[in-house]
Every structure is written in structure tokens, then in C-alpha cells.
C-alpha positions as semicolon CSV with decimal commas, in nm:
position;residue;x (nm);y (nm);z (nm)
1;X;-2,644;-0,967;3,624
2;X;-2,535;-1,043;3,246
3;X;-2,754;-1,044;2,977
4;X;-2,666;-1,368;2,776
5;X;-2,616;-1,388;2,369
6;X;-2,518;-1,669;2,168
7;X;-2,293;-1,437;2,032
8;X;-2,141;-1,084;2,063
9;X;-1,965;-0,800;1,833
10;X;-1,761;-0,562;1,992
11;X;-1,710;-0,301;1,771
12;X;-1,922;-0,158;1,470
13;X;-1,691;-0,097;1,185
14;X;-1,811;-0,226;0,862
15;X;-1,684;-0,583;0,908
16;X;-1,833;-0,621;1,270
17;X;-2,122;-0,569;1,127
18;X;-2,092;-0,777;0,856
19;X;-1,995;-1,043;1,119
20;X;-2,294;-1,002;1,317
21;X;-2,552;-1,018;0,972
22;X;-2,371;-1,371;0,904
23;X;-2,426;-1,459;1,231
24;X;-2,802;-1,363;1,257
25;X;-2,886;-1,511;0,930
26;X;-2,698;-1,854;1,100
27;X;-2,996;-1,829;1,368
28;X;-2,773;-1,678;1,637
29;X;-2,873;-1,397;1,882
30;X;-2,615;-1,143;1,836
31;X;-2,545;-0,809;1,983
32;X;-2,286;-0,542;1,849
33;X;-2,168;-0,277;2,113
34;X;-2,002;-0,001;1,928
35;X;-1,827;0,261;2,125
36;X;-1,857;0,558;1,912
37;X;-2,221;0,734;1,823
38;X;-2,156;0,634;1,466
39;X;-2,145;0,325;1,273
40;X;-1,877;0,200;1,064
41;X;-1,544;0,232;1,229
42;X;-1,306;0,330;0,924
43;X;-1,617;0,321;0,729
44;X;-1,797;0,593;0,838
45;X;-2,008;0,936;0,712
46;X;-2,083;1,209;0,941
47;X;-2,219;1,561;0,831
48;X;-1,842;1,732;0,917
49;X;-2,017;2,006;0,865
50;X;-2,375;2,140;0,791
51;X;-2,490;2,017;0,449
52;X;-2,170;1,790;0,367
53;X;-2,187;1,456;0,416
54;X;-1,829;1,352;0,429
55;X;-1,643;1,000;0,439
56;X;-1,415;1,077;0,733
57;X;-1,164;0,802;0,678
58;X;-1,220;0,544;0,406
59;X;-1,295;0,722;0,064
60;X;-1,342;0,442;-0,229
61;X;-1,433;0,126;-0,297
62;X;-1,299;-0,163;-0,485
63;X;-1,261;-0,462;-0,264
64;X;-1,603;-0,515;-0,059
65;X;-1,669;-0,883;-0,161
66;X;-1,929;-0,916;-0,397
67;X;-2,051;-1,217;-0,258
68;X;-2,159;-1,022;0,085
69;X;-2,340;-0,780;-0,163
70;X;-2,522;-1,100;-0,294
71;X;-2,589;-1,260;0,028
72;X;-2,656;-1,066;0,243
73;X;-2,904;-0,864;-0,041
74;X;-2,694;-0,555;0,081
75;X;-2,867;-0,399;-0,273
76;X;-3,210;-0,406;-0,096
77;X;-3,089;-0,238;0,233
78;X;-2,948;0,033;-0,006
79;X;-2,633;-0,005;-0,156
80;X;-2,485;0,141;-0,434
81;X;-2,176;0,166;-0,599
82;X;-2,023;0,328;-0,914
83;X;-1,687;0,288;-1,119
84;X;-1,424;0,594;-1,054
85;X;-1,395;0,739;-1,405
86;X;-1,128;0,836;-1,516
87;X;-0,927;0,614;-1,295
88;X;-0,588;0,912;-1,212
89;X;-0,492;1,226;-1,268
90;X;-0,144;1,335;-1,239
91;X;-0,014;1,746;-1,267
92;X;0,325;1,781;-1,321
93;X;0,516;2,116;-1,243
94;X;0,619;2,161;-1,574
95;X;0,242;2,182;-1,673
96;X;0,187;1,866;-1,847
97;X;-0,032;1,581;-1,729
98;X;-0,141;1,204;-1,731
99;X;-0,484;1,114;-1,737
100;X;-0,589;0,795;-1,734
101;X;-0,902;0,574;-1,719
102;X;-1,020;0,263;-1,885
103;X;-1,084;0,443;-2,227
104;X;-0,755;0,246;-2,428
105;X;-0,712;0,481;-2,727
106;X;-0,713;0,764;-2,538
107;X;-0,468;0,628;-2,224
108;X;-0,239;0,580;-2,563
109;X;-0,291;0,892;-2,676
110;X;-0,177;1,008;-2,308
111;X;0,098;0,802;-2,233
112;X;0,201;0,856;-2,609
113;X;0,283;1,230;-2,523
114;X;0,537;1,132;-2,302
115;X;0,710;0,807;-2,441
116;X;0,539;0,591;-2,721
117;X;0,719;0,306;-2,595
118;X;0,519;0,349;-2,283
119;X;0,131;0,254;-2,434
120;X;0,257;-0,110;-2,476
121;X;0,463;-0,156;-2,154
122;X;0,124;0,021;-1,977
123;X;-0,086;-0,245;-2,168
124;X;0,131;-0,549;-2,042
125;X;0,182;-0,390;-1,684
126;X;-0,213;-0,390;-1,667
127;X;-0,230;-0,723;-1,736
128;X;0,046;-0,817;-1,484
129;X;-0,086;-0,621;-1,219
130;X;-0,465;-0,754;-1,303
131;X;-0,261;-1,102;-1,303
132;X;-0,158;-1,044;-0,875
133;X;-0,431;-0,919;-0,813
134;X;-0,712;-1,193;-0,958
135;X;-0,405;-1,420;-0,759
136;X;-0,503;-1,235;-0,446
137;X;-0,885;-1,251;-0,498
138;X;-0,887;-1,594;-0,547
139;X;-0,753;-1,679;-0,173
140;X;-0,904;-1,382;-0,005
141;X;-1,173;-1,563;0,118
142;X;-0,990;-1,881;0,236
143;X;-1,088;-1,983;0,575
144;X;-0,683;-2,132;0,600
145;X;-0,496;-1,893;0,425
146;X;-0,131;-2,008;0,325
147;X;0,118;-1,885;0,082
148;X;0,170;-2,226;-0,022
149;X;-0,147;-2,176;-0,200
150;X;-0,032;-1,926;-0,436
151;X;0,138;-1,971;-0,740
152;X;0,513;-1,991;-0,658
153;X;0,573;-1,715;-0,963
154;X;0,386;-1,490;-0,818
155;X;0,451;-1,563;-0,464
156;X;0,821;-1,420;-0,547
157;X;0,695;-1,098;-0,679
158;X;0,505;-1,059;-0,351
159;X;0,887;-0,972;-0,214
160;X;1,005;-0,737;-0,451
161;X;0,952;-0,369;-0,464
162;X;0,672;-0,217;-0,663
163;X;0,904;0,014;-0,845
164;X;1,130;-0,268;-0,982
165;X;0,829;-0,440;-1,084
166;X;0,689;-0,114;-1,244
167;X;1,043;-0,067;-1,411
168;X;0,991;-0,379;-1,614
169;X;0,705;-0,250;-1,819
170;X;0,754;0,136;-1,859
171;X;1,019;0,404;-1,833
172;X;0,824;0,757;-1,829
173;X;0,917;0,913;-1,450
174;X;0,577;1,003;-1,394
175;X;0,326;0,682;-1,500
176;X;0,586;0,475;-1,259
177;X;0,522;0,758;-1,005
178;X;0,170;0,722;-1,053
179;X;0,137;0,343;-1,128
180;X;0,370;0,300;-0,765
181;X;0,108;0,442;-0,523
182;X;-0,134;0,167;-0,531
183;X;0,187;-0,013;-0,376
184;X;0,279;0,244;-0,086
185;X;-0,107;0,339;0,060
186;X;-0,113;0,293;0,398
187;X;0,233;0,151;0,410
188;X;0,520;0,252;0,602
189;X;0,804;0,161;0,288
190;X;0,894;0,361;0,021
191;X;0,854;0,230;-0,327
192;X;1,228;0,086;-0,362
193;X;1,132;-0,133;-0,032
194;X;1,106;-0,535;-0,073
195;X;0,753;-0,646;-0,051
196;X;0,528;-0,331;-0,161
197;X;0,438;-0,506;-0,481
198;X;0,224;-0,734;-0,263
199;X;0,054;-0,390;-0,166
200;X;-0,008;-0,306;-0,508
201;X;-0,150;-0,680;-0,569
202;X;-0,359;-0,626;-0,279
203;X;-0,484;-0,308;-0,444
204;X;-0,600;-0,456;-0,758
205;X;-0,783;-0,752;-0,619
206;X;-1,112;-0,616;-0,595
207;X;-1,443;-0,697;-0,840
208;X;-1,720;-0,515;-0,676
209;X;-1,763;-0,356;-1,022
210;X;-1,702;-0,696;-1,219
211;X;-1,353;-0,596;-1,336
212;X;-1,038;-0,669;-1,183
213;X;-0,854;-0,402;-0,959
214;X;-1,124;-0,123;-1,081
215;X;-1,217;0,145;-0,821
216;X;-1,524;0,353;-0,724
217;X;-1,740;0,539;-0,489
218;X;-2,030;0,415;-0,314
219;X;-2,323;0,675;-0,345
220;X;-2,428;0,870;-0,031
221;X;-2,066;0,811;0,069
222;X;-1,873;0,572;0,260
223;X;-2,086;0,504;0,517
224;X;-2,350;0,414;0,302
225;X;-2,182;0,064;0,298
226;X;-2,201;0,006;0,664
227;X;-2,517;0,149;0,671
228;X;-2,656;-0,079;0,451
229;X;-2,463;-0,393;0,641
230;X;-2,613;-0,278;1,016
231;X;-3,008;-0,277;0,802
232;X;-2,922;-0,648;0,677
233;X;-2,777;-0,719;1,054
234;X;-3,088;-0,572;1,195
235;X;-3,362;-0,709;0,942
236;X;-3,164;-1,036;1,055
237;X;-3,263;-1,019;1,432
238;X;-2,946;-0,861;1,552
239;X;-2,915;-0,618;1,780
240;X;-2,664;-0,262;1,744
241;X;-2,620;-0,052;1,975
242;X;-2,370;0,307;1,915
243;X;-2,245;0,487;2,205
244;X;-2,167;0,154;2,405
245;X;-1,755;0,153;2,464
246;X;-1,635;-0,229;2,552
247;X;-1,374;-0,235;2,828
248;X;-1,281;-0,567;2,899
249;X;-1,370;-0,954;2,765
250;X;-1,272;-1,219;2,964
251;X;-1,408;-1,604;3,131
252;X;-1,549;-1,536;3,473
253;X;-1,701;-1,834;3,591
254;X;-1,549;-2,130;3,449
255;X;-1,926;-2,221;3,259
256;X;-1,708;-2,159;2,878
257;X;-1,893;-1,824;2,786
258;X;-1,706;-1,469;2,740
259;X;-1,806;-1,183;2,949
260;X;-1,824;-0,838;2,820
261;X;-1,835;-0,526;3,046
262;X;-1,884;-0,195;2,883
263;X;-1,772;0,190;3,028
264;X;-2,147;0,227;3,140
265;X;-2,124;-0,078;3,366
266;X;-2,383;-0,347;3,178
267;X;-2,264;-0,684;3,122
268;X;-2,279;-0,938;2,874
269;X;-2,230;-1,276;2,806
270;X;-2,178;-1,511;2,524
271;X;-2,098;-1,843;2,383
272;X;-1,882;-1,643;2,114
273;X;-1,721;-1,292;2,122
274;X;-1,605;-1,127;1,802
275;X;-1,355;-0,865;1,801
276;X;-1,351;-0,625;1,513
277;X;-1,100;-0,420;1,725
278;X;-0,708;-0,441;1,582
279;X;-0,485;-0,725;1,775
280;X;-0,307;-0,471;1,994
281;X;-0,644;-0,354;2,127
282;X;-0,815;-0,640;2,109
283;X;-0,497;-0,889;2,277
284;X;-0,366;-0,611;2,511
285;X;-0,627;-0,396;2,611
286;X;-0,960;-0,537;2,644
287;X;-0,839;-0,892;2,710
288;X;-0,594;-0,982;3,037
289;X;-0,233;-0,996;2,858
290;X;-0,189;-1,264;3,173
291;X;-0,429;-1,465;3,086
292;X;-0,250;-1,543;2,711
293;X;0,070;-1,722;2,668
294;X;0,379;-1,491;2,664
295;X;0,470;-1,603;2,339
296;X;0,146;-1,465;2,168
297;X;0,153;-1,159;2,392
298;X;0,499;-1,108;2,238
299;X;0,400;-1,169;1,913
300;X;0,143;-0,882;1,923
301;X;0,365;-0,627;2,100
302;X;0,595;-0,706;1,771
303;X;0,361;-0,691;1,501
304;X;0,443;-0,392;1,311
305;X;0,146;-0,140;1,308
306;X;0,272;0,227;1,278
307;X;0,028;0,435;1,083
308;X;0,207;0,705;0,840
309;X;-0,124;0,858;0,687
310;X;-0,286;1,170;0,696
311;X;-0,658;1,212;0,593
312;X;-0,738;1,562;0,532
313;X;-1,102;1,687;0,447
314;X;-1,194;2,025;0,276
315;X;-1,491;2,179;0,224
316;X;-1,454;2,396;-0,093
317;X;-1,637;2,691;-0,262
318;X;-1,515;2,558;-0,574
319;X;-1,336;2,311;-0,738
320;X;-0,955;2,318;-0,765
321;X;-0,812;2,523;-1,087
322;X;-0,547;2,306;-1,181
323;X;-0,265;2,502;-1,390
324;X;-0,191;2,109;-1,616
325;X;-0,577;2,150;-1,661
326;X;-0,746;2,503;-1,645
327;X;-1,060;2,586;-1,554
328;X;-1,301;2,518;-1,240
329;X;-1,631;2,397;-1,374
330;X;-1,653;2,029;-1,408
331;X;-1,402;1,850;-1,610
332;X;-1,262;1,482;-1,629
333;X;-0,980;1,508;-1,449
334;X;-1,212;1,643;-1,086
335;X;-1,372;1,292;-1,126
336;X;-0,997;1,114;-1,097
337;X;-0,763;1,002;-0,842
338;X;-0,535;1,305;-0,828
339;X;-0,186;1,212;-0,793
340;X;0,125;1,430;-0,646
341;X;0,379;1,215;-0,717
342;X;0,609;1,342;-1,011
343;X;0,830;1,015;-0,996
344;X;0,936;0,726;-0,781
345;X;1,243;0,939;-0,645
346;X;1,026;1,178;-0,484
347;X;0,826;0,905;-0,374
348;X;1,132;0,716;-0,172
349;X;1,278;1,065;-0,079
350;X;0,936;1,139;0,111
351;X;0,936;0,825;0,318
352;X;1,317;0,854;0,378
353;X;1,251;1,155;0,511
354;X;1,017;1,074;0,741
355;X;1,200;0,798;0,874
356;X;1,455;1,039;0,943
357;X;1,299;1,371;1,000
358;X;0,973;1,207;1,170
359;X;0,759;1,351;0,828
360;X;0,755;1,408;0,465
361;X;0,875;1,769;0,357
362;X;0,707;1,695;0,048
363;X;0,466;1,454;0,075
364;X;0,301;1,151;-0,141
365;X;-0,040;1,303;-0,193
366;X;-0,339;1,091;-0,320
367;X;-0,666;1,324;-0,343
368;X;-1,003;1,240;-0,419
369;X;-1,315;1,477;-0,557
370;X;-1,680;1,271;-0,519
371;X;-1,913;1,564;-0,512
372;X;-1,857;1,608;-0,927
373;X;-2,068;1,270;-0,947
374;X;-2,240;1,278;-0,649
375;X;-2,372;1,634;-0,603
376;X;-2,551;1,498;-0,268
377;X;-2,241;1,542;-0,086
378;X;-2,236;1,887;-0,068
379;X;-2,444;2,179;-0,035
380;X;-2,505;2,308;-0,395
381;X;-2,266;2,448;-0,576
382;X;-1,955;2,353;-0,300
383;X;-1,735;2,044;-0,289
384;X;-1,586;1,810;-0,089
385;X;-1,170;1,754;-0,119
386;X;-1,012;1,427;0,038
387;X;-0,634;1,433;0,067
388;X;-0,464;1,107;0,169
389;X;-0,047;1,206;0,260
390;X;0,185;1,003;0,375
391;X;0,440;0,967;0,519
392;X;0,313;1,156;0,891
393;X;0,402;0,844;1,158
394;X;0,210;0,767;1,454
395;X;0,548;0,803;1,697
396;X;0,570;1,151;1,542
397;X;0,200;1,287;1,528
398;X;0,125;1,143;1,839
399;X;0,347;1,392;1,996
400;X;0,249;1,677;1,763
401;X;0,121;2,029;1,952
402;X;-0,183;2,164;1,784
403;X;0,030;2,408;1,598
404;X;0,254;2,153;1,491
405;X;-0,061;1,936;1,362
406;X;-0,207;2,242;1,159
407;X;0,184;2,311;1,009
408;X;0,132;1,970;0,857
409;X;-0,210;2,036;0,709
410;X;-0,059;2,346;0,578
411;X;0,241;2,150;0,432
412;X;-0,002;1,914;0,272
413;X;-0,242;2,223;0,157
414;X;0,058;2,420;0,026
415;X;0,207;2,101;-0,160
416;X;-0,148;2,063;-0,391
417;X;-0,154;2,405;-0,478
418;X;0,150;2,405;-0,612
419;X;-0,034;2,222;-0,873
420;X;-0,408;2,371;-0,834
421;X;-0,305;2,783;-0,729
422;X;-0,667;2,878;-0,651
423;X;-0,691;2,588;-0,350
424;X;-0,575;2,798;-0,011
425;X;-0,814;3,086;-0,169
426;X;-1,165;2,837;-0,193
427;X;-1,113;2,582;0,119
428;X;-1,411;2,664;0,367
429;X;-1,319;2,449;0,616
430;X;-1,166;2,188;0,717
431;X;-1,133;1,819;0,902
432;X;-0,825;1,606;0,997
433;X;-0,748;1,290;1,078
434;X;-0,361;1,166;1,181
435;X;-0,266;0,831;1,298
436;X;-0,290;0,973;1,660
437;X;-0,624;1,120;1,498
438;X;-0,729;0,776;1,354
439;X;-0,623;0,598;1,711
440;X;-0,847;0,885;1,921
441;X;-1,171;0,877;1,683
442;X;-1,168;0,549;1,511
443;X;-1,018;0,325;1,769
444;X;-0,735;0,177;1,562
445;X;-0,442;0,127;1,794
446;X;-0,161;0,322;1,616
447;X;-0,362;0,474;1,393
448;X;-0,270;0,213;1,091
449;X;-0,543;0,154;0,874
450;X;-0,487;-0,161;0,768
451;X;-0,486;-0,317;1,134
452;X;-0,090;-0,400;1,046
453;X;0,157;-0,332;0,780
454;X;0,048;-0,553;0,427
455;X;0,409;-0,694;0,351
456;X;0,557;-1,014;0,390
457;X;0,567;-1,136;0,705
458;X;0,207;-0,981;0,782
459;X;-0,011;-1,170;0,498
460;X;-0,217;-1,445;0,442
461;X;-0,129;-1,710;0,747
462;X;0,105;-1,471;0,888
463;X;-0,168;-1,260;0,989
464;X;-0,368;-1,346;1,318
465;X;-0,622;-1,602;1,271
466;X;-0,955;-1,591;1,334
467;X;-0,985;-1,807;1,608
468;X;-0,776;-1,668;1,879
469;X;-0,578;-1,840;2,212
470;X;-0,892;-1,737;2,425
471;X;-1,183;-2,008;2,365
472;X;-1,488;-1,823;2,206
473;X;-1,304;-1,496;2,138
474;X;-1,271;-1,436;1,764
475;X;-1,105;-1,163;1,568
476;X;-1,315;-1,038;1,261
477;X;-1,126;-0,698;1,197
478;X;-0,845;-0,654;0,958
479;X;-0,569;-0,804;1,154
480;X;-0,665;-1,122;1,023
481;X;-0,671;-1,224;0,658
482;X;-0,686;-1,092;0,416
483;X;-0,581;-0,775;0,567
484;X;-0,684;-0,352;0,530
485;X;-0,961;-0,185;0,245
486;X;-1,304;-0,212;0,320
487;X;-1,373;-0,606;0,205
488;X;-1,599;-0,730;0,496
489;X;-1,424;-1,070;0,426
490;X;-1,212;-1,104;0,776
491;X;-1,620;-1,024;0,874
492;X;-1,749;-1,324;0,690
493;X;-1,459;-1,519;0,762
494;X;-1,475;-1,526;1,125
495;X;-1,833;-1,575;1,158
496;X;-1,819;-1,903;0,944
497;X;-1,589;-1,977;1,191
498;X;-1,790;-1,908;1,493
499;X;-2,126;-2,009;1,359
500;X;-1,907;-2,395;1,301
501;X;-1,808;-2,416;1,629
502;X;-2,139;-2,302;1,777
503;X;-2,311;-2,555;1,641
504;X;-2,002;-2,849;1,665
505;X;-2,084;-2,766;2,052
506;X;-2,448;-2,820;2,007
């Protein structure tokens, strides 16, 4: 026997669950089956270890829609967010530094150590970049995305690369280095590759903080977000159940609802399925390839989903002595987005080399301290290091021996304390997660993070859509638009969707 819902969530990541609080709030009966014990997908917490309360794969926030915060009253089911301040940090071999934050005087007097030309061309690239990405906020809600939509100025710049568009407003090596990144997370392209200044559009789109592009943490760490969503679900009348691994959706007996059969052998059924599960998983795993057309099925088997990132964890006795910086009591620069990435050259160099060694000798490293503002984290006195690297592929690390896996941490370690000497010396332990990593523990098929490469090709209604070839199935995870980052808008998006035709069939 099946249980019958009007509508059901398979999979608990932060924008299933905003899904199934949508859906709720419509007057639906919903369900979520998540297979892991722990909510959140990408957007998760877990105590790693005892006393630290770590965000094991997504680390900031910027793009969760404010507009989910506001309806959904995600404030009264406890979230909380704060601005990153300063915004970056990069060390530089040679013992200078750039720090930089939203203090203007004092990014001049910064920048103006290196090139004084520089402060204005930063000034005019911040309003550029702010430019793309208020573009991209504007449509990132659109229920039909298209292109055609966006201002055909900016539409071009989508294709270029993010270092030629950096090039037009400043010269110093390492503020393009550092300006680049937002361009290249999560990306398999270097920065000299056509299209990453979409990425970095996509980047500064966010105003959870009521300024464009501007990042932050979310107190109690990332999983405070989809804990937050899953109370509003709940409070709502939905029901969410952990531990409860989906293994197939598909129509058994012709009467238009979806049945879902999970590893433990219950069944469901529903007038509406949502997936928050990435297209390959969703399309080729849990649905009958056979029972799509062989154009779509080739379609997914093409879309380009290769995850190059490393997410690295430390626990640490104290916090990293950077030689740029001395010192390891609490100082600005532990509160920033630290940066190893000296210039754009080193930048292409490490994704040429993976693409022809199968991983970065010296890596892109993007690292990121909360415990200086958000002592909770961490048992007193200790801290919590996040190290994002790239580029470590999926066709590479899912081969990797054990030994071979730990020789990359140790690459990644040894690159960072080039800059900060004391870091092999104070890490405590430690926590890893490759793309093989990401694919095992989170469930994303390749271990990309943003459900599918963000470049041209991929975006807005070149992305899947939200209502799929199978009647009632629905994808709400971030294969559809607009894409990767913790927004809960493909979440929002597809429930409008399904909550219309749900009651067009009434």
C-alpha cells in the first residue's frame, strides 16, 4: 500500500525544503524524504567533531532571496545573518597584502600602496560588477527565464572572460587575482575562459544584507538556514523525515499520480513530486531513462557537471599567523575571505594544470575563518578553518587512493602556509570533502556544486526547467534557474509551479 500526498519532496537540501514550506502554506499535504540523517543537503552543520559545529559544504551567504526570509517569516523560526567584514584578504609572498572591505578611504589607502591608479578603476569596477549583478537579481526569480530578457549590453559581457573584464578597470596583478575568483568558484574554466564573467555576475547578485553582491555568515552556521526553512515547513503542516533514501519515482497505475519507493521499502504517492536532486540523478537514476524521450535523456548525459572543488575543514588551536599580517590573536584580516591567488596567471596556470595533470600543483585557494565573529562555533579558545581549492576534478578524485586523497589535503595545507607558517603546527583535525566526497555524502552527482557548470549554454532558459517531461515530476534543485549558491529560489520557483497546476487540475 502507498500512502498518498498531494505533494512530495525528495530530498532535504535547503531548497527542498523551501519547496515543501511554499507548498504547505498553498494548503498542500507535503512530505520530504531526505536520505541522509541531516538536513540541508549542501547546506548543512554537523558537530565534525565534539564542540565544533562546522558548515561541511556551503560556508557564506549572500544570495538566499530575501523575499523567502520575508515570507516564509524564516526570522521567527531563527534566522540570522551578518555582513562578512572586511570583505578579502590577500598575502602575497613578498609580504605585502590587500585588504579590503566596504570601508572606501581605507580600500584607497590599500589599493593606493600598490598602484594609485588602481582606487578609481576599483571604484568603477564595483559599480560594473554591482551593475551584472543587480542585472542578474532582477530575473532570478522569473518563472520563464530567457536571455532575451536581459539587457543586450550586458548579455555580451555574460561571454567574455572575467579577467578581460577585470583588465578594463585595474592593472595591479594581485586585486585582478583577487577581484577574478568570484568568477572561477565552482567552475571548471580558468579566468582567461569565455563566459566566467557571468560567474562573477552571478556572484554579486545577492541582497540578503540590502546591498548588492555583499557577503556574510549566517549565525550558528550554515545549517542554521535550512534549519530554520524545515521549522517554517513544519509549523506549515509538512511533514520531514531524515534517514529516508528515495530510489525510484515513476507512474504505476495509469490514475496521473507519481509513486515514490524508498531503500526501506514504504511507498508513496502524489499528485506532484519535487526533485531537489541534480538532473543526472534525478533524470537517470531515480526516474526510468526509458520512460523519457531519447533526446532529453541525451541532453542530460551532455550537460556538463564535473565538480573541480575541494572543501577542506580544520579544527585549529589557534588562529593562522600570517607572515603579510603578524600575530594570532584576533585581527581584521581572520574575519576576511582569505585569498591565495597572487595574480590571474597563477590562476589560469592552476586550472591548465589540472586539465592536464588531473589537479592543481598550486592551487586557487579561497579560505574562510567564522569562529572570530561567531565564537559558538568552536570550543573556546579553538577555531574553525574552511579551505575551498580548486581545481581537484571529479574524473580525477574519484579515482584517488586514500593516500592520494590526503597528498592533496597536504598540497592544499602546505600551499596556505606558505603564507600563514604556524598552520601545519595548530590544525587539530581535520574533515574533507572532494567532488567524489561531495557525490558520496551530499548526493550531488559529480560532485559539482552548482548542479551544472554556470556559463553560457547552462543559464537562465538553458538550464532545465522546472516542469520536467514526466507529468507531476518537478525539479526544485539547482539544475534549474537560476542555478548554484544557497538562494532557495529554484525552491520557490518550482512550487509556484506545482501549487498552479494543482489547483488548474482542481
Amino acid at each position: 500500500m502507498s500512502a498518498d500526498y498531494d505533494a512530495i519532496v525528495v530530498g532535504g537540501g535547503h531548497n527542498g525544503l523551501v519547496a515543501a514550506a511554499y507548498l504547505a502554506r498553498g494548503g498542500s499535504r507535503v512530505l520530504v524524504l531526505e536520505r541522509s540523517p541531516v538536513l540541508g543537503g549542501a547546506t548543512r552543520s554537523e558537530e565534525t567533531w565534539p564542540g565544533y559545529t562546522v558548515s561541511t559544504a556551503a560556508y557564506v551567504c549572500s544570495l538566499f532571496d530575501p523575499r523567502i526570509v520575508d515570507e516564509l517569516e524564516l526570522r521567527d523560526h531563527g534566522f540570522s545573518a551578518y555582513r562578512k567584514e572586511p570583505a578579502s584578504f590577500t598575502p602575497l609572498a613578498d609580504g605585502r597584502s590587500l585588504l579590503l572591505g566596504s570601508d572606501n578611504a581605507q580600500n584607497a589607502a590599500e589599493i593606493s600602496r600598490f598602484d594609485e591608479a588602481d582606487v578609481e578603476g576599483f571604484a568603477s569596477f564595483e559599480r560594473n560588477a554591482e551593475t551584472l549583478g543587480a542585472e542578474v537579481y532582477a530575473h532570478l526569480a522569473d518563472d520563464e527565464p530567457s536571455l532575451a530578457s536581459v539587457d543586450p549590453a550586458i548579455r555580451d559581457l555574460f561571454e567574455t572572460s572575467v579577467a578581460s573584464f577585470i583588465e578594463r578597470f585595474v592593472a595591479t596583478p594581485v586585486l585582478q587575482a583577487t577581484l577574478a575568483t568570484d568568477g572561477l568558484i565552482g567552475t571548471y574554466a580558468g579566468p582567461r575562459d569565455p563566459g566566467t564573467t557571468y560567474v562573477l555576475a552571478h556572484h554579486y547578485a545577492g541582497r540578503i544584507f540590502g546591498e548588492q553582491g555583499a557577503w556574510g555568515f549566517v549565525r550558528g552556521g550554515m545549517g542554521a538556514i535550512s534549519g530554520a526553512v524545515a521549522s517554517a515547513a513544519r509549523a506549515a503542516g509538512a511533514e520531514v523525515r531524515a534517514s529516508s533514501e528515495v530510489l525510484s519515482i515513476a507512474e504505476r497505475d495509469g490514475s496521473g499520480r507519481l509513486e515514490v519507493r524508498c531503500a526501506d521499502g514504504s511507498a508513496y504517492r502524489a499528485r506532484s513530486v519535487l526533485s531537489n536532486a541534480d538532473p543526472s540523478t534525478t533524470f537517470l537514476k531515480l526516474c526510468d531513462p526509458d520512460a523519457l524521450e531519447p533526446a532529453f535523456v541525451a541532453r542530460v548525459r551532455g550537460w556538463r557537471a564535473e565538480g573541480v572543488s575541494i572543501k577542506v575543514n580544520l579544527a585549529l588551536g589557534e588562529l593562522p599567523n600570517f607572515t603579510a599580517r603578524p600575530g594570532t590573536e584576533p585581527q581584521p584580516h581572520h574575519r576576511a575571505t582569505v585569498h591565495i591567488a597572487p595574480d590571474v596567471d597563477y590562476l589560469q596556470r592552476a586550472h591548465d594544470h589540472a586539465r592536464s595533470k588531473g589537479a592543481s600543483a598550486e592551487p586557487m585557494l579561497e579560505c574562510f575563518m567564522q569562529t572570530p565573529t561567531d565564537p559558538s562555533l568552536a570550543p573556546p579558545g579553538k577555531h574553525i578553518l574552511s579551505i575551498f581549492a580548486q581545481y581537484f576534478p571529479y574524473s580525477t578524485a574519484s579515482r584517488w587512493s586514500l593516500d592520494a586523497k590526503h597528498a592533496a589535503v597536504r598540497t592544499i595545507v602546505e600551499t596556505l602556509a606558505r603564507y600563514a607558517p604556524n598552520l601545519p603546527d595548530i590544525i587539530e583535525d581535520w574533515d574533507v570533502l572532494t567532488p567524489a566526497d561531495i557525490e558520496a555524502r551530499i548526493g550531488i552527482a559529480g560532485g559539482h556544486i552548482f548542479h551544472g557548470e554556470l556559463l553560457p549554454g547552462q543559464i537562465f532558459e538553458h538550464r532545465f526547467p522546472v516542469r520536467t517531461p514526466l507529468a507531476g515530476l518537478y525539479l526544485c534543485g539547482s539544475g534549474t534557474h537560476p542555478g548554484g549558491c544557497v538562494t532557495g529560489i529554484p525552491g520557490r520557483r518550482a512550487a509556484r509551479a506545482a501549487l498552479a497546476d494543482l489547483r488548474a487540475a482542481v
